[in-house]
DOTIMI-120472 format. One record per residue (C-alpha): residue number from 1; chain; x, y, z. Coordinates in nm, 4 decimals, decimal comma. Last residue first. Example, Ala and Ser with C-alpha at 12.3 -4.5 7.8 and 13.67 -1.06 7.14 Angstrom:
DOTIMI-120472
node nr: 2	kette: A	east: 1,3670	north: -0,1060	up: 0,7140
node nr: 1	kette: A	east: 1,2300	north: -0,4500	up: 0,7800
This chain:
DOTIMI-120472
node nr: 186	kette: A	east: 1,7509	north: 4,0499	up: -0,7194
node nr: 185	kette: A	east: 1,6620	north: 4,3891	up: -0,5746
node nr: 184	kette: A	east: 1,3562	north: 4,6001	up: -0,5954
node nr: 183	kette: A	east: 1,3318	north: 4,9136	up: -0,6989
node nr: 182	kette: A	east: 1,2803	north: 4,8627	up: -1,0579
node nr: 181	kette: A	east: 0,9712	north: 4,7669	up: -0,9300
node nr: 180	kette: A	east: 0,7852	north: 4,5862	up: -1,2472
node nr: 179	kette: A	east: 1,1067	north: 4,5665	up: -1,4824
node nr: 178	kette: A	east: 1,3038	north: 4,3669	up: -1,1571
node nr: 177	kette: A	east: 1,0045	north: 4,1479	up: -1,1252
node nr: 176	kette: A	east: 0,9662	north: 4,0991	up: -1,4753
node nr: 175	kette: A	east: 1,3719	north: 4,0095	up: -1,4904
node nr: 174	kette: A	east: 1,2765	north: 3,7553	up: -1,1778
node nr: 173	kette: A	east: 1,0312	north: 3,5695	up: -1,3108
node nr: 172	kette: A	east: 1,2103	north: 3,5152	up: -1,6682
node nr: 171	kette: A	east: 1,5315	north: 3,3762	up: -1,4593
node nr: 170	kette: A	east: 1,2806	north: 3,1312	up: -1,2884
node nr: 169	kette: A	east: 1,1413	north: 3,0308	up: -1,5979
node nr: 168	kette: A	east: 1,4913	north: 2,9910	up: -1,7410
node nr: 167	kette: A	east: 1,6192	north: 2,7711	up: -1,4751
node nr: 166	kette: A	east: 1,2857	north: 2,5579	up: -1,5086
node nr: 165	kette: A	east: 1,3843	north: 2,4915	up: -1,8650
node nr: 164	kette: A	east: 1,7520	north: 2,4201	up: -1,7970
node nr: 163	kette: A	east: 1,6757	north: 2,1624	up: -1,5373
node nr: 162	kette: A	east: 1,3998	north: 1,9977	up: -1,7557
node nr: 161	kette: A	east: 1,5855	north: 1,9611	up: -2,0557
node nr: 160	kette: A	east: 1,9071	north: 1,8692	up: -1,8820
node nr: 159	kette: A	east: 1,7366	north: 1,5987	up: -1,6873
node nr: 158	kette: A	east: 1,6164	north: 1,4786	up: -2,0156
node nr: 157	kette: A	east: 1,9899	north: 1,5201	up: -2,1980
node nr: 156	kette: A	east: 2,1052	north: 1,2949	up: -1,9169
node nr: 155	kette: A	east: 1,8349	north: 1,0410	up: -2,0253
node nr: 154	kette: A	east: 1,6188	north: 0,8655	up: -1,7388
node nr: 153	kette: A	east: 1,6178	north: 0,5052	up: -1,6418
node nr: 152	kette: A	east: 1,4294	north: 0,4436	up: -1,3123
node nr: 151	kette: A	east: 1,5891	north: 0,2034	up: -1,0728
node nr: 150	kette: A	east: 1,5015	north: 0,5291	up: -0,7922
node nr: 149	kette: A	east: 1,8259	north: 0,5041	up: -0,6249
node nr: 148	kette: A	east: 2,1072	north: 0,3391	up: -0,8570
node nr: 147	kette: A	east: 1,8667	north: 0,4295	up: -1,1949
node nr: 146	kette: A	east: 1,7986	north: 0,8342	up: -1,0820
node nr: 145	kette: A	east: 2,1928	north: 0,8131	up: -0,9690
node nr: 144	kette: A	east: 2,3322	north: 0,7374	up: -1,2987
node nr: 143	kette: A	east: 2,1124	north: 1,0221	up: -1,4396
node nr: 142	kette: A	east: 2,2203	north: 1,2628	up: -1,2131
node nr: 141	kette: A	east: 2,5725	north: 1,1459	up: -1,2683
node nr: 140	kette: A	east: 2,5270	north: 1,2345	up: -1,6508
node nr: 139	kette: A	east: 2,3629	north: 1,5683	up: -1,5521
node nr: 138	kette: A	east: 2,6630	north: 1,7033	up: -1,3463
node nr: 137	kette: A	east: 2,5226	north: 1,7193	up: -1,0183
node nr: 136	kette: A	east: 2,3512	north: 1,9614	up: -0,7826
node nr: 135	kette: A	east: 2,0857	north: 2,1443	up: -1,0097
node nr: 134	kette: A	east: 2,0498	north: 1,7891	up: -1,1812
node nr: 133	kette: A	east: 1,9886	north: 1,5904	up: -0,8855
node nr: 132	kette: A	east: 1,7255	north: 1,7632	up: -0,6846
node nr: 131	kette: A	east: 1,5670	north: 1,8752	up: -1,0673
node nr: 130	kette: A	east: 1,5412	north: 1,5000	up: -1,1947
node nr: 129	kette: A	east: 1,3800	north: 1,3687	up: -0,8292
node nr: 128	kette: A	east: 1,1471	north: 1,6638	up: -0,8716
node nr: 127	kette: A	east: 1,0468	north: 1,5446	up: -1,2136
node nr: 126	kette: A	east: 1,0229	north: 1,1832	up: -1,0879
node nr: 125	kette: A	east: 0,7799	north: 1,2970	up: -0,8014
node nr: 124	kette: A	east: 0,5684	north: 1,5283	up: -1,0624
node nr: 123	kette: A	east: 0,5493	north: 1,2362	up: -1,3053
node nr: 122	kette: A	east: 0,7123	north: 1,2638	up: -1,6815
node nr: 121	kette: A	east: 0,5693	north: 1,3262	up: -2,0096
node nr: 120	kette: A	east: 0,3824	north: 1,6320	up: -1,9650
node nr: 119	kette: A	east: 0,0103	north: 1,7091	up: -1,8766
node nr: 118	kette: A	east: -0,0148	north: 1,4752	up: -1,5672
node nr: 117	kette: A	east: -0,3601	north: 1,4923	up: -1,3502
node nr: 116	kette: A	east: -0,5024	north: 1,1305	up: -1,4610
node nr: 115	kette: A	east: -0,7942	north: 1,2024	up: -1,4027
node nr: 114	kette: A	east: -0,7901	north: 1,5266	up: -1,6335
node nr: 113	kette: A	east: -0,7016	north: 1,2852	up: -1,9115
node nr: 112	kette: A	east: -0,9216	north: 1,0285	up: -1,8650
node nr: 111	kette: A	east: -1,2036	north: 1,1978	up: -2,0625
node nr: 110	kette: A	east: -0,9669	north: 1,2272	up: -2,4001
node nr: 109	kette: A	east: -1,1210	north: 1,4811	up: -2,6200
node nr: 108	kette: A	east: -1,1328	north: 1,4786	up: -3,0442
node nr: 107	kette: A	east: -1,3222	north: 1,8075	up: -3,1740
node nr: 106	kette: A	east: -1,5198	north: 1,8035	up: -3,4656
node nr: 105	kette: A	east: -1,7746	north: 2,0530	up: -3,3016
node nr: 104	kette: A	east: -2,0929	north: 1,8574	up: -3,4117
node nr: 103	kette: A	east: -1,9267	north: 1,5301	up: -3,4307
node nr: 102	kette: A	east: -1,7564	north: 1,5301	up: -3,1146
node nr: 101	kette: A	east: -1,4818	north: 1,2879	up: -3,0934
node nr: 100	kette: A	east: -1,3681	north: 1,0631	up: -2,7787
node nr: 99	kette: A	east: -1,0507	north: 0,8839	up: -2,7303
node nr: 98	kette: A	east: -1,0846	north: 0,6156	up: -2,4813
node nr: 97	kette: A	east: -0,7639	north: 0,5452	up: -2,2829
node nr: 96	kette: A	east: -0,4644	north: 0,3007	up: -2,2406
node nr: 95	kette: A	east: -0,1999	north: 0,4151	up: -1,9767
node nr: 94	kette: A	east: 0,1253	north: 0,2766	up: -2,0476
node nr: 93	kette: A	east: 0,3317	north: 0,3383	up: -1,7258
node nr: 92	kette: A	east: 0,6945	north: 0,3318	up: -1,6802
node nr: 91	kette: A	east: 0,7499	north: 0,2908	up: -1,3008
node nr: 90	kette: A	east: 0,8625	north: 0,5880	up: -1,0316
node nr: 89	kette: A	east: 0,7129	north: 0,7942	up: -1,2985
node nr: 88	kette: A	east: 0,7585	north: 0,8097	up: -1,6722
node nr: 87	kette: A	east: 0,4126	north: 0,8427	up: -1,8159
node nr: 86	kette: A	east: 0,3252	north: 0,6968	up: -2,1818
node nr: 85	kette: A	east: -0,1035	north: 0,7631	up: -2,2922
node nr: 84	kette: A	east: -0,1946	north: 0,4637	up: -2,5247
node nr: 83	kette: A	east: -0,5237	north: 0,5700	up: -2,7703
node nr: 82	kette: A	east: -0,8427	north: 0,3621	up: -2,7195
node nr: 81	kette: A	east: -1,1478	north: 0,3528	up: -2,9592
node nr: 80	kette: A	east: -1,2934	north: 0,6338	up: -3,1471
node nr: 79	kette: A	east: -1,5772	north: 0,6841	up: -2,8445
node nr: 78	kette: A	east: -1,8117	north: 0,9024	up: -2,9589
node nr: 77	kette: A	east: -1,9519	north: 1,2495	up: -2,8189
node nr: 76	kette: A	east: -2,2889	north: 1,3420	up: -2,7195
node nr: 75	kette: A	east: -2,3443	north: 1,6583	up: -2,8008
node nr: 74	kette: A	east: -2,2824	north: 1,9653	up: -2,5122
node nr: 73	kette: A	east: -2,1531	north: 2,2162	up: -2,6752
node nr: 72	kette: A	east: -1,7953	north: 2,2972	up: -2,5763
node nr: 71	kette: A	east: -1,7326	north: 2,0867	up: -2,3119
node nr: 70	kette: A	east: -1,8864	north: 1,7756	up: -2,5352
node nr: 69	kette: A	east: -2,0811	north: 1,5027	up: -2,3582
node nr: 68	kette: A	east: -1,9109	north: 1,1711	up: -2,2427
node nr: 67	kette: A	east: -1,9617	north: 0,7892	up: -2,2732
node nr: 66	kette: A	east: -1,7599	north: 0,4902	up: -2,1956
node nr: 65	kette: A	east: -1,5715	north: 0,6613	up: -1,9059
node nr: 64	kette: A	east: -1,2417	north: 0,5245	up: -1,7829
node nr: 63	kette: A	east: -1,1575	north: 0,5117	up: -1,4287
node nr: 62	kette: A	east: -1,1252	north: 0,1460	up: -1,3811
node nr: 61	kette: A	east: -0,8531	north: 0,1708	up: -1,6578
node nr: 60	kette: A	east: -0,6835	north: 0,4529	up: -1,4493
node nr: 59	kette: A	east: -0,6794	north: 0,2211	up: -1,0751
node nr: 58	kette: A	east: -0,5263	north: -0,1036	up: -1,2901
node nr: 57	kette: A	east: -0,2617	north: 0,1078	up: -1,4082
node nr: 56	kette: A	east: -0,1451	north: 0,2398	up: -1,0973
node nr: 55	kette: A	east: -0,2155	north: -0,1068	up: -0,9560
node nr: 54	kette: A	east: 0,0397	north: -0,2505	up: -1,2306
node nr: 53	kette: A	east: 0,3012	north: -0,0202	up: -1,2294
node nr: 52	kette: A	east: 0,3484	north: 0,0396	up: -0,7821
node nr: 51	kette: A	east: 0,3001	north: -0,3684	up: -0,7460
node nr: 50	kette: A	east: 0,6029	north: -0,4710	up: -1,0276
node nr: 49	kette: A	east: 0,8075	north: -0,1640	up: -0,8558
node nr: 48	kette: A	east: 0,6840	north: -0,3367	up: -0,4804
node nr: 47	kette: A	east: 0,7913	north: -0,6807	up: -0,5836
node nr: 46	kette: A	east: 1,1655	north: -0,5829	up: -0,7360
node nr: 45	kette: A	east: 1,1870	north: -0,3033	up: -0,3906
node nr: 44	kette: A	east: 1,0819	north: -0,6271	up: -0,1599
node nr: 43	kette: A	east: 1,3070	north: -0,9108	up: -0,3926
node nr: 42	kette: A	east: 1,6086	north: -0,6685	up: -0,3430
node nr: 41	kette: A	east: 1,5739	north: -0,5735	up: 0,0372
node nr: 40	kette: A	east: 1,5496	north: -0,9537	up: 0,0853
node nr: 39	kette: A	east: 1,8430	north: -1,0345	up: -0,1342
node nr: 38	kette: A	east: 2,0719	north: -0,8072	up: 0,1021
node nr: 37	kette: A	east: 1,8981	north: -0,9177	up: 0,4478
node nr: 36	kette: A	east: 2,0379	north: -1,2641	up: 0,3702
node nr: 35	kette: A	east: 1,9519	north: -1,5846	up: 0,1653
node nr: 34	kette: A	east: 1,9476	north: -1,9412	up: 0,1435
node nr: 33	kette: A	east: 1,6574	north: -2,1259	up: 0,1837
node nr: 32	kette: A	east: 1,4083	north: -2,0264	up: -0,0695
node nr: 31	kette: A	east: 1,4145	north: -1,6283	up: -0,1948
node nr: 30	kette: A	east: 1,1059	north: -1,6700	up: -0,3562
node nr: 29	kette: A	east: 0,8943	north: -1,8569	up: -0,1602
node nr: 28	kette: A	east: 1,0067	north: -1,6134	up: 0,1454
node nr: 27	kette: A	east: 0,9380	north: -1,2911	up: -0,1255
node nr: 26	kette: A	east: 0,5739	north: -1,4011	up: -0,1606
node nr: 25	kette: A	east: 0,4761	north: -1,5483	up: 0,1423
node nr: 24	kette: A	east: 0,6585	north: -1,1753	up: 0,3216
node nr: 23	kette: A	east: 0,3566	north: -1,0017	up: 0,0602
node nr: 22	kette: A	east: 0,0698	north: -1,2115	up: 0,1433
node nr: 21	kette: A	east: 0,1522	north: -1,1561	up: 0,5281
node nr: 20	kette: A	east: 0,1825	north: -0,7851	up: 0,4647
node nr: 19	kette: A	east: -0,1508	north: -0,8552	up: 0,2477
node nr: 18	kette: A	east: -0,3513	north: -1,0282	up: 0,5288
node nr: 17	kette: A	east: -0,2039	north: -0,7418	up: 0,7830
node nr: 16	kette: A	east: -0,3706	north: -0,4451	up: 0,5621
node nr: 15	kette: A	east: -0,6858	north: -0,6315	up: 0,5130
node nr: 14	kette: A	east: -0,6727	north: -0,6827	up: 0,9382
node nr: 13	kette: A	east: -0,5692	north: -0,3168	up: 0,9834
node nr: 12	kette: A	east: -0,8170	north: -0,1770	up: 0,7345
node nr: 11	kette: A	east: -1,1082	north: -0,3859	up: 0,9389
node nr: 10	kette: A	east: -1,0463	north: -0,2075	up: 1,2267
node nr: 9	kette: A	east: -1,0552	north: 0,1182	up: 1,0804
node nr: 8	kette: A	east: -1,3684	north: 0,1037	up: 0,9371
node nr: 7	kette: A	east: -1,3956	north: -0,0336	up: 0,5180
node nr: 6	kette: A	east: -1,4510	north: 0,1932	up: 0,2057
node nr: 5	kette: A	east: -1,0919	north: 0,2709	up: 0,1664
node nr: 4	kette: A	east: -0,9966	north: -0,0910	up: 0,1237
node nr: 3	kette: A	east: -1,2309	north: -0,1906	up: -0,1169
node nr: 2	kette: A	east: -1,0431	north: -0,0263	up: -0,4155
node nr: 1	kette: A	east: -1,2532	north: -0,0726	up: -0,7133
C-alpha cells in the first residue's frame, strides 16, 4: 500500500526528501569516481525505467481481488488461477491477474481488468507518443525516435496500425457528418 498519500503535507516532503536522497546514494555508488553530467542523466532515466515497471506492477498485484460475485447473476465466482495481462507503456509490463469463472452463468471475468483501465495492447501515453510521431514522420523514423526518446521499442508496422486506424475513424466521422447536414462543410 502506498503510505505516502495517507500522510500531511509535512511529512510528504520529508518521505519525499529521504527517497531523493535514496535515489542520488544510488546513482553516486553507481557511477563511482569518474563521471560527468552525461552518465548521470543515463544512470537517473536507467533507475527511473527499472522504478516506473516495477511499482506499476507492484500497485496492480496489490489490487487484486481473491473473491468476486458475478455481474450477471450474482454467484459467487471462482478463482481459475492467474492469467498474464502484456501492456506496452513507457515500460513493458506483465501484469499477472486472477481469472474468475462463474459456474452458474459459465462465464470467465477478470476483476483487475477495469483497474487497470487499458482495453488494448498499448498505454494511452505511448499511443499518443505513436500518433505525434507517426502523423508527422515516416513510420520507420517514428519508430527510431519512440526508442531514442522514450527507450521504448515499438514496430513501424504498429505505429502504422494505429495511425491508419485512427485516420479512418476520423474520416468515418466526418462522411456521417457530411450525410447528417449535407449542409455542412468538411
Amino acid at each position: 500500500m502506498n503510505s505516502i498519500t495517507k500522510i500531511g503535507d509535512n511529512t510528504r516532503g520529508e518521505v519525499l526528501s529521504e527517497v531523493i536522497e535514496m535515489l542520488l546514494n544510488l546513482v553516486k555508488d553507481k557511477l563511482g569516481e569518474g563521471f560527468d553530467i552525461n552518465k548521470v542523466e543515463e544512470s537517473l532515466t536507467e533507475l527511473f525505467r527499472v522504478i516506473r515497471k516495477n511499482e506499476t506492477e507492484d500497485i496492480f498485484k496489490s489490487k487484486d481481488v481473491k473473491h468476486i460475485e458475478c455481474k450477471e447473476c450474482g454467484y459467487t465466482m471462482e478463482s481459475r488461477g492467474h492469467v498474464s495481462r502484456k501492456i506496452k507503456g513507457l515500460a513493458d509490463y506483465e501484469l499477472p491477474m486472477r481469472l474468475f469463472y462463474c459456474d452458474k452463468c459459465k462465464g470467465y471475468e477478470k476483476a483487475l481488468e477495469d483497474v487497470i483501465g487499458c482495453r488494448g495492447r498499448n498505454t494511452l501515453e505511448l499511443n499518443e507518443a505513436m500518433l505525434l510521431l507517426g502523423q508527422r514522420l515516416p513510420f520507420e523514423e517514428s519508430s527510431g525516435f519512440m526508442e531514442k526518446l522514450l527507450g521504448v521499442k515499438v514496430s513501424h508496422e504498429s505505429i502504422q496500425e494505429l495511425v491508419e486506424g485512427v485516420g479512418k475513424e476520423i474520416w468515418k466521422e466526418e462522411i456521417n457528418l457530411v450525410r447528417s447536414n449535407p449542409t455542412t462543410t468538411v
